[in-house]
PyMOL Python script that loads the backbone (N, CA, C, O; Angstrom):
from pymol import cmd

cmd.read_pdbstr("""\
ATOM      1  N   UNK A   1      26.128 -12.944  43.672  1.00  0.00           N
ATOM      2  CA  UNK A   1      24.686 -13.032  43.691  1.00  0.00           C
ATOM      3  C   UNK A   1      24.238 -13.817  42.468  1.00  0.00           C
ATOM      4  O   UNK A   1      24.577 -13.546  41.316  1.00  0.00           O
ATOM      5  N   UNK A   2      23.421 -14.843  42.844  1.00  0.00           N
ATOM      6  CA  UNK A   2      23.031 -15.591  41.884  1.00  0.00           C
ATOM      7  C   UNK A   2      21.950 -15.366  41.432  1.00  0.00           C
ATOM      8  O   UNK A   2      21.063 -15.318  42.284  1.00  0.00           O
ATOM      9  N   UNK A   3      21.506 -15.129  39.945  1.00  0.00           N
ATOM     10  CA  UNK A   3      20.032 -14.855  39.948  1.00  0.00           C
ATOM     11  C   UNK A   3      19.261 -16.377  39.301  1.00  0.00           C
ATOM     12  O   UNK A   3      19.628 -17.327  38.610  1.00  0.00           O
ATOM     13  N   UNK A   4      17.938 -15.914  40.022  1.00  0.00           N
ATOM     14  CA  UNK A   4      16.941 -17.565  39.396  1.00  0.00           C
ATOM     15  C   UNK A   4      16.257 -17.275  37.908  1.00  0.00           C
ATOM     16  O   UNK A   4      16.015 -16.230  37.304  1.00  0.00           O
ATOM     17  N   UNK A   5      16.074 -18.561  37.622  1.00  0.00           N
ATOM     18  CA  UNK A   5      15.530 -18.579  36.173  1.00  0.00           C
ATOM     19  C   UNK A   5      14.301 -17.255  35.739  1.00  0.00           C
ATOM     20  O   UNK A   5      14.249 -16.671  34.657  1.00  0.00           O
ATOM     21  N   UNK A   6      13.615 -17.089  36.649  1.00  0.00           N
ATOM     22  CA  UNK A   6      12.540 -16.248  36.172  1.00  0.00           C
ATOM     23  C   UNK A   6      13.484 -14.458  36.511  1.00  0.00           C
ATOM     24  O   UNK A   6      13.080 -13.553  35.780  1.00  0.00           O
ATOM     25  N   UNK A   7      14.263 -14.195  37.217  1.00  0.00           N
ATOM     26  CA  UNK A   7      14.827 -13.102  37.129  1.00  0.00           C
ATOM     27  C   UNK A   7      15.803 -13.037  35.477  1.00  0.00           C
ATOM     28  O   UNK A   7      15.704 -12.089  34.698  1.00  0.00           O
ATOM     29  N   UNK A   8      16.611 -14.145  35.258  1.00  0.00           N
ATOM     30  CA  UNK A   8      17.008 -14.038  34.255  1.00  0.00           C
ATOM     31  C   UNK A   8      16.258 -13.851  32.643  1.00  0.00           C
ATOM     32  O   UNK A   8      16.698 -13.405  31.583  1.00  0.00           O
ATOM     33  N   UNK A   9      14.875 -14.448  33.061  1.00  0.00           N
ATOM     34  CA  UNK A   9      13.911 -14.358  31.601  1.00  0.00           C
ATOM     35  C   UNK A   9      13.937 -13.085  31.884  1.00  0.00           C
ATOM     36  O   UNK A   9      14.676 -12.438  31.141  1.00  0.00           O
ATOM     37  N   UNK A  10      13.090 -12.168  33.145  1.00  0.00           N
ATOM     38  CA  UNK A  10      13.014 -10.691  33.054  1.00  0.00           C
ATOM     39  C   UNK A  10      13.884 -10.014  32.357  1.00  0.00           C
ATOM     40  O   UNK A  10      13.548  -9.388  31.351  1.00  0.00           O
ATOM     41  N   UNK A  11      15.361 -10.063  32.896  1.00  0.00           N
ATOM     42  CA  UNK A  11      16.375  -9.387  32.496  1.00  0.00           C
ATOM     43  C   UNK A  11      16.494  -9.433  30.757  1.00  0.00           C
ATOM     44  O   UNK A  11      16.348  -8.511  29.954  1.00  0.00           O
ATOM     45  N   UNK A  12      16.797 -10.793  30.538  1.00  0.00           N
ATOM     46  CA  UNK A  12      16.329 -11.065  28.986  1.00  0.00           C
ATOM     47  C   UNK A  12      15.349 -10.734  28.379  1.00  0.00           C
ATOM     48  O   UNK A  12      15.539 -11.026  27.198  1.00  0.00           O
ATOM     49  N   UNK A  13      13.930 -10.063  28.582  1.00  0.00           N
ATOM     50  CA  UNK A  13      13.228 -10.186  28.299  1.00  0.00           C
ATOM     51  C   UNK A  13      13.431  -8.293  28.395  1.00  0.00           C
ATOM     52  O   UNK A  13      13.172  -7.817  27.290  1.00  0.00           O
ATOM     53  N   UNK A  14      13.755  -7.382  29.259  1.00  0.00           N
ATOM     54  CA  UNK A  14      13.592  -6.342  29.335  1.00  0.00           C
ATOM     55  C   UNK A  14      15.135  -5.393  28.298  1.00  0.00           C
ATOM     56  O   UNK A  14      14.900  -4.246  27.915  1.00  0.00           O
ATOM     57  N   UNK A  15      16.436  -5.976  28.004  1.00  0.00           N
ATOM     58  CA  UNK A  15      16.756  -6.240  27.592  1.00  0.00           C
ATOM     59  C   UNK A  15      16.669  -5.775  26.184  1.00  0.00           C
ATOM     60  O   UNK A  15      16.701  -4.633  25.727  1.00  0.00           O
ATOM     61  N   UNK A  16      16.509  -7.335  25.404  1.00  0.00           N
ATOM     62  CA  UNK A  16      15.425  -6.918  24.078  1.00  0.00           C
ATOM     63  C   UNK A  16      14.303  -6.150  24.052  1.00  0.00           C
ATOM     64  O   UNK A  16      14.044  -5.658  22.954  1.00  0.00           O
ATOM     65  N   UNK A  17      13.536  -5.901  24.984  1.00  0.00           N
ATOM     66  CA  UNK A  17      12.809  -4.771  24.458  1.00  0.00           C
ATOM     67  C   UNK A  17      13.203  -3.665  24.497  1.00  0.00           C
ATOM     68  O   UNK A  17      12.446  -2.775  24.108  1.00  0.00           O
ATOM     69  N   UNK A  18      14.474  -3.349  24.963  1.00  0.00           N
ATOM     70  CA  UNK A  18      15.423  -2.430  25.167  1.00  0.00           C
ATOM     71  C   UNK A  18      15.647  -1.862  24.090  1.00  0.00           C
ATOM     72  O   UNK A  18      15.322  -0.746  23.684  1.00  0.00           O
ATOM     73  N   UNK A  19      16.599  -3.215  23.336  1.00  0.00           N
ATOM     74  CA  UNK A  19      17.399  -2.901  22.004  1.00  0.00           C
ATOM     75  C   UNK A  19      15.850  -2.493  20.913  1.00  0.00           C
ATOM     76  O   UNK A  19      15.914  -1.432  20.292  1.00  0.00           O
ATOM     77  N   UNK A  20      14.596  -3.337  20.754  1.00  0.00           N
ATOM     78  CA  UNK A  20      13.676  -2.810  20.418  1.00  0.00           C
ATOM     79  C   UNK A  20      13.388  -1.371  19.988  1.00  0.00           C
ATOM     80  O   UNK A  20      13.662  -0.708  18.988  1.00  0.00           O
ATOM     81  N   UNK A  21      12.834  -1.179  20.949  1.00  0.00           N
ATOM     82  CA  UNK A  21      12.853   0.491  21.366  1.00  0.00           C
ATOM     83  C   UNK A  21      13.935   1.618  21.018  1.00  0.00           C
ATOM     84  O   UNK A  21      13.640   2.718  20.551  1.00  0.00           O
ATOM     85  N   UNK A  22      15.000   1.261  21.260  1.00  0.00           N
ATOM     86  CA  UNK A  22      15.980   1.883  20.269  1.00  0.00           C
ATOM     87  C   UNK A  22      15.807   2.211  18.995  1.00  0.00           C
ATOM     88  O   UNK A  22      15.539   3.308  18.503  1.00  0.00           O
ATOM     89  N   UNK A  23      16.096   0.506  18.176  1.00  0.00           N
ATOM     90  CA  UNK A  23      15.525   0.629  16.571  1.00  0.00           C
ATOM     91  C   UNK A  23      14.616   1.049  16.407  1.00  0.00           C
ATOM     92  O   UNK A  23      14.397   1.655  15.358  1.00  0.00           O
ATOM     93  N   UNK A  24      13.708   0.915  17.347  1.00  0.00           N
ATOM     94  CA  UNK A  24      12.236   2.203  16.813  1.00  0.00           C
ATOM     95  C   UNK A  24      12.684   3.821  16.284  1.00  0.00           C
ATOM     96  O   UNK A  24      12.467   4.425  15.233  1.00  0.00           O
ATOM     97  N   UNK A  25      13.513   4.241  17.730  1.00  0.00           N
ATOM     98  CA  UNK A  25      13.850   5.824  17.594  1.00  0.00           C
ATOM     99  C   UNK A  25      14.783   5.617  16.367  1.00  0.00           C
ATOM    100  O   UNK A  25      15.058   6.698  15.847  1.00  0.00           O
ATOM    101  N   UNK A  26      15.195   4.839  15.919  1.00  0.00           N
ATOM    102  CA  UNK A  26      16.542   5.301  14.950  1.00  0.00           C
ATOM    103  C   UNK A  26      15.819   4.872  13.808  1.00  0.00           C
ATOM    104  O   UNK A  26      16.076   5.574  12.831  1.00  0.00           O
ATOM    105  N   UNK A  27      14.996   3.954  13.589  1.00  0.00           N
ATOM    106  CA  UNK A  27      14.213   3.893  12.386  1.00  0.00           C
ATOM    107  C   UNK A  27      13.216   5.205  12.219  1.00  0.00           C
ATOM    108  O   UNK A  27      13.282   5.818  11.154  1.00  0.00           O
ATOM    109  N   UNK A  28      12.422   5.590  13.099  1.00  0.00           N
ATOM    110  CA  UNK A  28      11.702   6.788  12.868  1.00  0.00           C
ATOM    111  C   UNK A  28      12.763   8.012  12.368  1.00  0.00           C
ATOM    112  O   UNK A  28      12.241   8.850  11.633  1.00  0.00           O
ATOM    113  N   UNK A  29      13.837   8.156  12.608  1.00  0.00           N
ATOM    114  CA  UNK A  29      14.443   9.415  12.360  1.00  0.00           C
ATOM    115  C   UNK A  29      14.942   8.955  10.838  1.00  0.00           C
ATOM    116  O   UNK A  29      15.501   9.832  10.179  1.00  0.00           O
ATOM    117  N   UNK A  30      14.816   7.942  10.374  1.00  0.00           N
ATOM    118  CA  UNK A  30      15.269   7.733   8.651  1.00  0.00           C
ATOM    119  C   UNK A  30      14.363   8.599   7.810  1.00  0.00           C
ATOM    120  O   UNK A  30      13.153   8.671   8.023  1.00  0.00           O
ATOM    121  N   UNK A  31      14.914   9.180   6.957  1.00  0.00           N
ATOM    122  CA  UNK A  31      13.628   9.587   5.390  1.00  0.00           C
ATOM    123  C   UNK A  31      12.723   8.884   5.730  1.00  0.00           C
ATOM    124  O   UNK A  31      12.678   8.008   6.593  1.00  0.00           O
ATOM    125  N   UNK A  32      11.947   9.278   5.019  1.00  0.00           N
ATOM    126  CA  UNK A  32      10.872   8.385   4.761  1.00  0.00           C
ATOM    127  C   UNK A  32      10.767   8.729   2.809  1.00  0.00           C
ATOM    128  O   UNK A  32      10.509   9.792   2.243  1.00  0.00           O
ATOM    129  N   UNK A  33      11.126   7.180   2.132  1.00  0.00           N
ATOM    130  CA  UNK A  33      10.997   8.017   0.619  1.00  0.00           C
ATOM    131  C   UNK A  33       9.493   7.888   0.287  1.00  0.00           C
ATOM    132  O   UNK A  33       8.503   7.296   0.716  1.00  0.00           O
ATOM    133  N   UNK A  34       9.829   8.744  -0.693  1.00  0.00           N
ATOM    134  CA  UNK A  34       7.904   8.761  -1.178  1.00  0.00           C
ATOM    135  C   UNK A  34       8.036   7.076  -2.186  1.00  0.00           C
ATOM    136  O   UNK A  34       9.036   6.502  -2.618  1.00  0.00           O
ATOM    137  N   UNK A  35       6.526   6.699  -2.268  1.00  0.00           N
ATOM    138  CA  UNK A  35       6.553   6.129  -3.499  1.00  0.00           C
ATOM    139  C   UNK A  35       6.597   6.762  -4.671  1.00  0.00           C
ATOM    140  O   UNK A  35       6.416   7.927  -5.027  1.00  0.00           O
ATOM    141  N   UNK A  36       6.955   5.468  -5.354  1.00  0.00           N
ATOM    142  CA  UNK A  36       7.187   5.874  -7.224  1.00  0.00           C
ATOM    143  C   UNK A  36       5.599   5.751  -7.665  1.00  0.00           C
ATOM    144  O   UNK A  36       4.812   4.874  -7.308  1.00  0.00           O
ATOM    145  N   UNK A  37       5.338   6.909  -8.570  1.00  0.00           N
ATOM    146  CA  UNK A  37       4.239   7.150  -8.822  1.00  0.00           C
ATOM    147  C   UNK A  37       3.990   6.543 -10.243  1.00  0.00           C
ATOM    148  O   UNK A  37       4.978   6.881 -10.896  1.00  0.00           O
ATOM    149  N   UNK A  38       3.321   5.958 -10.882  1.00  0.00           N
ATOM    150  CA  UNK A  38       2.634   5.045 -11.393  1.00  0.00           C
ATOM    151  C   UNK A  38       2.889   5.640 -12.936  1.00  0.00           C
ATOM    152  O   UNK A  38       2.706   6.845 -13.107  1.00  0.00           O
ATOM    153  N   UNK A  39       3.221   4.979 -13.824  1.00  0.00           N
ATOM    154  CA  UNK A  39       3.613   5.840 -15.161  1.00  0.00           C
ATOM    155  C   UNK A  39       2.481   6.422 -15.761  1.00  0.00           C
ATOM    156  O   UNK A  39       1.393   6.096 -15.287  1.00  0.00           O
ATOM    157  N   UNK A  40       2.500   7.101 -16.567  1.00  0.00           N
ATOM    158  CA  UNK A  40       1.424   7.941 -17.370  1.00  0.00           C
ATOM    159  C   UNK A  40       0.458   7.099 -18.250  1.00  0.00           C
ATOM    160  O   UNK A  40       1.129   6.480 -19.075  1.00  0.00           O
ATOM    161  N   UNK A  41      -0.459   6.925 -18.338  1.00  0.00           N
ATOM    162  CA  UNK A  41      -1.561   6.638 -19.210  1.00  0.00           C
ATOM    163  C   UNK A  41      -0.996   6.907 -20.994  1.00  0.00           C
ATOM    164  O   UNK A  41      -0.872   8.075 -21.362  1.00  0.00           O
ATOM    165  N   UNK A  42      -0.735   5.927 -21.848  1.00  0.00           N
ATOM    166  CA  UNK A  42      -0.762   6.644 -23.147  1.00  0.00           C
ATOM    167  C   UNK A  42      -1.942   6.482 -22.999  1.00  0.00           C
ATOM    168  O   UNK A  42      -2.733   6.897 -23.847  1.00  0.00           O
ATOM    169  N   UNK A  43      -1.220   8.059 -24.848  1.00  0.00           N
ATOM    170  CA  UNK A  43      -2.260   8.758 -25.010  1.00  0.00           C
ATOM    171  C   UNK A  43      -3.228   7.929 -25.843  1.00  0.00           C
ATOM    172  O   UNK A  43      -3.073   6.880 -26.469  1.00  0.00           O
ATOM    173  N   UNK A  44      -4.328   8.769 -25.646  1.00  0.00           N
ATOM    174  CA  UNK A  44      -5.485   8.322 -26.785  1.00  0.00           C
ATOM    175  C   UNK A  44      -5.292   8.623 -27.997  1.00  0.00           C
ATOM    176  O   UNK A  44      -4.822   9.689 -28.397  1.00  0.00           O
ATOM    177  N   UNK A  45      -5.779   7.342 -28.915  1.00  0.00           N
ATOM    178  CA  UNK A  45      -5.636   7.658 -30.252  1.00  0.00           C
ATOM    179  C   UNK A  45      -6.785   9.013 -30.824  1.00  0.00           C
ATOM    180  O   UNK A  45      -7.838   9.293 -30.251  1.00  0.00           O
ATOM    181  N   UNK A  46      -6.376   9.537 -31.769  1.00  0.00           N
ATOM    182  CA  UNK A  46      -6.861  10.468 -32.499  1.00  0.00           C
ATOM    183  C   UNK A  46      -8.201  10.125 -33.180  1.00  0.00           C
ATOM    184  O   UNK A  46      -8.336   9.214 -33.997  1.00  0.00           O
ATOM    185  N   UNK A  47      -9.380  11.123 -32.669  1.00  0.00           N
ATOM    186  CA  UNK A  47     -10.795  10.525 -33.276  1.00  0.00           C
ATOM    187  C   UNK A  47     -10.285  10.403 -34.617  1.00  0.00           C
ATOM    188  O   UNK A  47      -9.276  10.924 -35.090  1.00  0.00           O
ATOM    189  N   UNK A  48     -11.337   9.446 -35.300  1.00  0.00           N
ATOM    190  CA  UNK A  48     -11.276   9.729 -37.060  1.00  0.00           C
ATOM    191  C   UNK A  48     -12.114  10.802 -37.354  1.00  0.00           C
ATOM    192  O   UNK A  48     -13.140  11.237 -36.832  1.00  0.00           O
ATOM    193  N   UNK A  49     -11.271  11.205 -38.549  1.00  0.00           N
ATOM    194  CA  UNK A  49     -12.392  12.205 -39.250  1.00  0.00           C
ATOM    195  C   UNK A  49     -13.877  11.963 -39.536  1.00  0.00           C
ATOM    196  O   UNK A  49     -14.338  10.822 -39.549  1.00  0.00           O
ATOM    197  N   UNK A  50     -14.685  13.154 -39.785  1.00  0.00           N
ATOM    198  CA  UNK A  50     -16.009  12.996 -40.006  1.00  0.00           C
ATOM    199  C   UNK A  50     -16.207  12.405 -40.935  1.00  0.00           C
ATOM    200  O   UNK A  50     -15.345  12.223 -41.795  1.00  0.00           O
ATOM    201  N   UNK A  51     -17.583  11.883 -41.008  1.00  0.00           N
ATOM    202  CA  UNK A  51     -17.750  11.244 -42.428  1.00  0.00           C
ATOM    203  C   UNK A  51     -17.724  12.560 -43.516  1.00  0.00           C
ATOM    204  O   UNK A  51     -17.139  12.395 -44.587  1.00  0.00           O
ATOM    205  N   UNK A  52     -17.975  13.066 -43.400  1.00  0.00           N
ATOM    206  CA  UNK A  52     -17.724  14.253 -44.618  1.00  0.00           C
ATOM    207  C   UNK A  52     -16.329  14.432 -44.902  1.00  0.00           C
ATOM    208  O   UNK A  52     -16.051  15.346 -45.679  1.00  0.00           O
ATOM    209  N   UNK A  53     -15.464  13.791 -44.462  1.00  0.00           N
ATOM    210  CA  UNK A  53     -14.296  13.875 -45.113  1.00  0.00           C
ATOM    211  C   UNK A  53     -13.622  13.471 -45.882  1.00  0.00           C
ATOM    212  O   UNK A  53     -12.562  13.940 -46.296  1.00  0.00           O
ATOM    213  N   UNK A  54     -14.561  11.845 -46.387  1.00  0.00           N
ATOM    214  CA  UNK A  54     -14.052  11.237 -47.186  1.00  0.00           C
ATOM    215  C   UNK A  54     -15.222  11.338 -48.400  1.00  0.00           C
ATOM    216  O   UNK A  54     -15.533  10.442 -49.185  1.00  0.00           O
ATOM    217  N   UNK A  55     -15.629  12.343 -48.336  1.00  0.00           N
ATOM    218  CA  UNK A  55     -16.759  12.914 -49.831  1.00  0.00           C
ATOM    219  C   UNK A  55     -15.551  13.422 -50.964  1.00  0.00           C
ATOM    220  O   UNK A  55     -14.513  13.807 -50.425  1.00  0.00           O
ATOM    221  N   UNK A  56     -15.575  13.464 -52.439  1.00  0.00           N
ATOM    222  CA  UNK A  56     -14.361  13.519 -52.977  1.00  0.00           C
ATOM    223  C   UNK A  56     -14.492  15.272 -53.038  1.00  0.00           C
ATOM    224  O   UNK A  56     -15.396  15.824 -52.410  1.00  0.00           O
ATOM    225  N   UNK A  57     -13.821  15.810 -53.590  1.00  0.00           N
ATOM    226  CA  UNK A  57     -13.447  16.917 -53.952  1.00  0.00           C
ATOM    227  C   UNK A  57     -12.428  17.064 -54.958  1.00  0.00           C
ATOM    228  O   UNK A  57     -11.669  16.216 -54.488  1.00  0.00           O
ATOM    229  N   UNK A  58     -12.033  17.337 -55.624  1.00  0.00           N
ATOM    230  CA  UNK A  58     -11.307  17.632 -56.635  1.00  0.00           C
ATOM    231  C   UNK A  58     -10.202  16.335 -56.952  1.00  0.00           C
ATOM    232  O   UNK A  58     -10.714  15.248 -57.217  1.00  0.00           O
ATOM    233  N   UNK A  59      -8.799  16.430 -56.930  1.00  0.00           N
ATOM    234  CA  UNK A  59      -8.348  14.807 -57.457  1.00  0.00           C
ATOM    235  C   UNK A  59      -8.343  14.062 -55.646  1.00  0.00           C
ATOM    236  O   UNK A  59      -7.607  13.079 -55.725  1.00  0.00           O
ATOM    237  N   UNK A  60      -8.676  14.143 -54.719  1.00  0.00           N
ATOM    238  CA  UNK A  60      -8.909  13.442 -53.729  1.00  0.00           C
ATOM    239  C   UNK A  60     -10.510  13.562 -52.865  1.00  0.00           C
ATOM    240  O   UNK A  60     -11.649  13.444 -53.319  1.00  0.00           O
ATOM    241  N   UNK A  61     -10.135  13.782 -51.770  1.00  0.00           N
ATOM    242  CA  UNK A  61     -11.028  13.300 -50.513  1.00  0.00           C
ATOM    243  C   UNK A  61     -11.234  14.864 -49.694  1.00  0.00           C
ATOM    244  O   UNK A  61     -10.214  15.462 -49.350  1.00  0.00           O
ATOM    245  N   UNK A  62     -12.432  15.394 -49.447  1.00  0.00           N
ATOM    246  CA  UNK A  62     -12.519  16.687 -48.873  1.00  0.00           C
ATOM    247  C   UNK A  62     -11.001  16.491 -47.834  1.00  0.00           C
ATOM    248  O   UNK A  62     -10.108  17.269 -48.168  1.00  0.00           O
ATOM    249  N   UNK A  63     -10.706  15.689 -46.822  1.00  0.00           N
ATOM    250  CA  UNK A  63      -9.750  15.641 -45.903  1.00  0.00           C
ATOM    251  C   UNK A  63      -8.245  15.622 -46.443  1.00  0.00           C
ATOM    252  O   UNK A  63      -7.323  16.111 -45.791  1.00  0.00           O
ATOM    253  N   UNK A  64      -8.047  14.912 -47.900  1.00  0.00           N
ATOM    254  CA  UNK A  64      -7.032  15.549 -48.469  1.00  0.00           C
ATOM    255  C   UNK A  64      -6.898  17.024 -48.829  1.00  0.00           C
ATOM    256  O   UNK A  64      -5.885  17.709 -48.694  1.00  0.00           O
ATOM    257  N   UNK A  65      -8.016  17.383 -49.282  1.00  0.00           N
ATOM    258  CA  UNK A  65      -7.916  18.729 -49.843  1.00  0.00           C
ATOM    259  C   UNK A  65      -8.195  19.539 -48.789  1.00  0.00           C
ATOM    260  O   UNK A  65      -7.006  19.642 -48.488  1.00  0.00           O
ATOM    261  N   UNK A  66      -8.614  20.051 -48.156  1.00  0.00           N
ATOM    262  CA  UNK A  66      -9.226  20.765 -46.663  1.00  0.00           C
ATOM    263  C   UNK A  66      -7.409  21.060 -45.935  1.00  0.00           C
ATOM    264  O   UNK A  66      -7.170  21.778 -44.964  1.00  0.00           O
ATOM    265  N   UNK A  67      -6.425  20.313 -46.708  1.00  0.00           N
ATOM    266  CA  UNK A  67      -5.140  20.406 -46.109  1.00  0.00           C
ATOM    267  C   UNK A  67      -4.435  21.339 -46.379  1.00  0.00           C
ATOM    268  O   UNK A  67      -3.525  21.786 -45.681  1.00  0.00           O
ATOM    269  N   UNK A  68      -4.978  21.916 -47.961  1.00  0.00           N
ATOM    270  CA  UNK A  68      -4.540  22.725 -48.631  1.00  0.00           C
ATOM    271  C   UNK A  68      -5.428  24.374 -48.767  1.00  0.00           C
ATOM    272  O   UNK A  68      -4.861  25.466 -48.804  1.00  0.00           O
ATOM    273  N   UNK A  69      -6.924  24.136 -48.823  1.00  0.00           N
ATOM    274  CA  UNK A  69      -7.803  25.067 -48.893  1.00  0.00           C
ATOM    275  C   UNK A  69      -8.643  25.284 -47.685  1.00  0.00           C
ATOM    276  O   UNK A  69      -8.853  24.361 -46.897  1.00  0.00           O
ATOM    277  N   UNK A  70      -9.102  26.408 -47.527  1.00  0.00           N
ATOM    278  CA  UNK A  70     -10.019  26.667 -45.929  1.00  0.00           C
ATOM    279  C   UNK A  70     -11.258  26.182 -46.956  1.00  0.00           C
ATOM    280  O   UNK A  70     -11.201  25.649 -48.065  1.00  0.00           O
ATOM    281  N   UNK A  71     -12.394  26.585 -46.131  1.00  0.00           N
ATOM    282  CA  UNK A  71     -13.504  26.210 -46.302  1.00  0.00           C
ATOM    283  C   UNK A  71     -14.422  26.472 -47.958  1.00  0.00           C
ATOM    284  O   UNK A  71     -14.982  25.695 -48.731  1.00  0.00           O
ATOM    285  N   UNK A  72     -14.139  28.369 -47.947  1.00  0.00           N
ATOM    286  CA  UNK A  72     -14.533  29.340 -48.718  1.00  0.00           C
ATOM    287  C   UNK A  72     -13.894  29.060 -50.041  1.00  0.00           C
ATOM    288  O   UNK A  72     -14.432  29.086 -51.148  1.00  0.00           O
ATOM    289  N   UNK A  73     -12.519  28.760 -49.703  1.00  0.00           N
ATOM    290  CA  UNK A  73     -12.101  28.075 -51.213  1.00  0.00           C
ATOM    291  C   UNK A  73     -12.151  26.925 -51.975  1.00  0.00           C
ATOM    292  O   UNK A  73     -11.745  26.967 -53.137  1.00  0.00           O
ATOM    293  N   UNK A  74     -12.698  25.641 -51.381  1.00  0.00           N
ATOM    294  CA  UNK A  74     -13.246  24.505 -51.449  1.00  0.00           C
ATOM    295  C   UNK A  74     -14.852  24.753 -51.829  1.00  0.00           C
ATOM    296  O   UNK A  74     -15.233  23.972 -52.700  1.00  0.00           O
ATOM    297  N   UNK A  75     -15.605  25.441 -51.477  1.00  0.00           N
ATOM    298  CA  UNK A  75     -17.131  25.704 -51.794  1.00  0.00           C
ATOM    299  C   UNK A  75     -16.604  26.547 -53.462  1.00  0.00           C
ATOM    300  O   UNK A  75     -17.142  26.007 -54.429  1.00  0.00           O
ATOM    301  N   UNK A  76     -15.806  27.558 -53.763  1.00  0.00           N
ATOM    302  CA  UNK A  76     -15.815  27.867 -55.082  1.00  0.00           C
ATOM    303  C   UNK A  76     -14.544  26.839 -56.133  1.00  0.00           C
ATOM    304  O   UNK A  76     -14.142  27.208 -57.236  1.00  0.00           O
ATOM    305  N   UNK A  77     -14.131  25.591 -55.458  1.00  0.00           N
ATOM    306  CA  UNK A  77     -13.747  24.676 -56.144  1.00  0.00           C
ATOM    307  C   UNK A  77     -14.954  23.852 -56.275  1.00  0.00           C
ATOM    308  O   UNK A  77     -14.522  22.765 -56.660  1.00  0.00           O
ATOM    309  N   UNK A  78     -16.638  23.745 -56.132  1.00  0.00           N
ATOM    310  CA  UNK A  78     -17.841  22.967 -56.481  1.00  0.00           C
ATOM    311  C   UNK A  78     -17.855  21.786 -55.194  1.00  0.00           C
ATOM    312  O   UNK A  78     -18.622  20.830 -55.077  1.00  0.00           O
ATOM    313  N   UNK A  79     -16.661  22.236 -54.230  1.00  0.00           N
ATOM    314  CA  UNK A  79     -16.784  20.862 -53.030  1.00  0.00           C
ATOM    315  C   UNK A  79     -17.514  20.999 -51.985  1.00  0.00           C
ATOM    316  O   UNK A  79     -17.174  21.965 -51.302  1.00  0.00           O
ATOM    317  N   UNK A  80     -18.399  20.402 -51.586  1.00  0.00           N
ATOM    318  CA  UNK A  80     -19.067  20.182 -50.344  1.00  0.00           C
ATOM    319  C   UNK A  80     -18.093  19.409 -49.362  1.00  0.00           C
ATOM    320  O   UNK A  80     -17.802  18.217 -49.451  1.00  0.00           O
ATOM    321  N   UNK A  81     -17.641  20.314 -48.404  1.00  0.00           N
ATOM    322  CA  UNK A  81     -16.682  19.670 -47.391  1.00  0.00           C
ATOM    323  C   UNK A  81     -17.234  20.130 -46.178  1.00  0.00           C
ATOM    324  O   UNK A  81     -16.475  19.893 -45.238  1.00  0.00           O
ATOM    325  N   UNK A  82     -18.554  20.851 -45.768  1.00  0.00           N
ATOM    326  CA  UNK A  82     -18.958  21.017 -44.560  1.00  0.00           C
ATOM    327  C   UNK A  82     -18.730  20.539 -43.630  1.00  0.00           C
ATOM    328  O   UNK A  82     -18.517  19.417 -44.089  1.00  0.00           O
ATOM    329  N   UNK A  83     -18.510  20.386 -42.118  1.00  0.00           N
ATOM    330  CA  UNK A  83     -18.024  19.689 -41.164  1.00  0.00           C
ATOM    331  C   UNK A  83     -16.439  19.254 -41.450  1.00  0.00           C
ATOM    332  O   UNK A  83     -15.731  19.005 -40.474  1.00  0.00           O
ATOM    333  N   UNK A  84     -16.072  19.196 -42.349  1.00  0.00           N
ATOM    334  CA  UNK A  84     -14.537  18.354 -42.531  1.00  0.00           C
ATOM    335  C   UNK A  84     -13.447  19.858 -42.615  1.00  0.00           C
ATOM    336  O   UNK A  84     -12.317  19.829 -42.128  1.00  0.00           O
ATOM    337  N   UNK A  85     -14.021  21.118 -43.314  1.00  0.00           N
ATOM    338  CA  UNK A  85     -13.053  21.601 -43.591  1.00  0.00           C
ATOM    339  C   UNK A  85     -12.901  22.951 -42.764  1.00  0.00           C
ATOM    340  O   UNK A  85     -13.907  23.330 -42.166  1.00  0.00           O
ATOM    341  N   UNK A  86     -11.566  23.830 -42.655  1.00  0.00           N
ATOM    342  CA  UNK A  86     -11.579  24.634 -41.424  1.00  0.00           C
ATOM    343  C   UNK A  86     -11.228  25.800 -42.081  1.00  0.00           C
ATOM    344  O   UNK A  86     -10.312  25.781 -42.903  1.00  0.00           O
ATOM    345  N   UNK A  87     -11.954  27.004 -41.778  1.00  0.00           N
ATOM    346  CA  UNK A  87     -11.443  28.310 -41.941  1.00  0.00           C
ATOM    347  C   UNK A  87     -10.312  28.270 -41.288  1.00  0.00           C
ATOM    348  O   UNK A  87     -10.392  27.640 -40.233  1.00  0.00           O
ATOM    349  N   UNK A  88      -8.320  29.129 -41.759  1.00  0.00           N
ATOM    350  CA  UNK A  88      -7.706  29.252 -41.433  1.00  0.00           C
ATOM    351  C   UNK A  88      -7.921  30.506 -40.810  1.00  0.00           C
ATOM    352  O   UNK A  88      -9.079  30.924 -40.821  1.00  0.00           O
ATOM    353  N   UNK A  89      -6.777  31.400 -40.104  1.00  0.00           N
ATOM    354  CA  UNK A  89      -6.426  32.598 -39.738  1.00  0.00           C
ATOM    355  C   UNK A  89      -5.830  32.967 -40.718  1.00  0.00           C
ATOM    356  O   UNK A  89      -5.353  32.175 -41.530  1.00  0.00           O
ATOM    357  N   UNK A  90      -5.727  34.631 -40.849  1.00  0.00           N
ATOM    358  CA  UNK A  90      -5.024  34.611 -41.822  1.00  0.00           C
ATOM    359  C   UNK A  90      -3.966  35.728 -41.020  1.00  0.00           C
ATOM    360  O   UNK A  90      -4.382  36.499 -40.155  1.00  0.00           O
ATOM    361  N   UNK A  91      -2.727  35.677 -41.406  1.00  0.00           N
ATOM    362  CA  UNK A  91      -1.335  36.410 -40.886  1.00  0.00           C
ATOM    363  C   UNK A  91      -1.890  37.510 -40.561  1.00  0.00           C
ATOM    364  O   UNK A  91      -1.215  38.427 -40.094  1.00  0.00           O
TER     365      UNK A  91
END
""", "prot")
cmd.dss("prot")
cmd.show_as("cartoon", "prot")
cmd.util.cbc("prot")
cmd.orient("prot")
């Protein structure tokens, strides 16, 4: 049996959409990977200190000293360090 040109395009033509359809089902059954998620944002730099921190206080800068003394002990060293300096906790 001989077939004519337009039976043979069919055949060819049904065919590949054959093999098609296949790679569909066998591609759908793969993982699926996630994407790579986007690196982290650096961080933000550190505000600067207040302006009250660079008012002097004893041999430096309220913000030098404020490193060493809380607030209460900087006011009876004669320093105005308001806003710059921090009550600690104490143990």
């Amino acid at each position: 049996m001989a077939w004519s040109g337009d039976e043979r395009a069919k055949k060819a033509v049904a065919a590949v959409a054959a093999v098609a359809a296949r790679n569909v089902v066998l591609r759908s059954r793969e993982p699926v990977k996630p994407e790579a998620s986007p690196p982290p944002l650096p961080a933000l730099p550190p505000a600067p200190p207040p302006k009250e921190c660079d008012q002097s206080c004893g041999m430096g800068s309220c913000l030098e000293t404020s490193a060493f003394f809380n607030c209460q002990e900087l006011m009876v060293l004669g320093c105005d360090c308001g806003g710059c300096c921090m009550d600690r906790l104490e143990d």
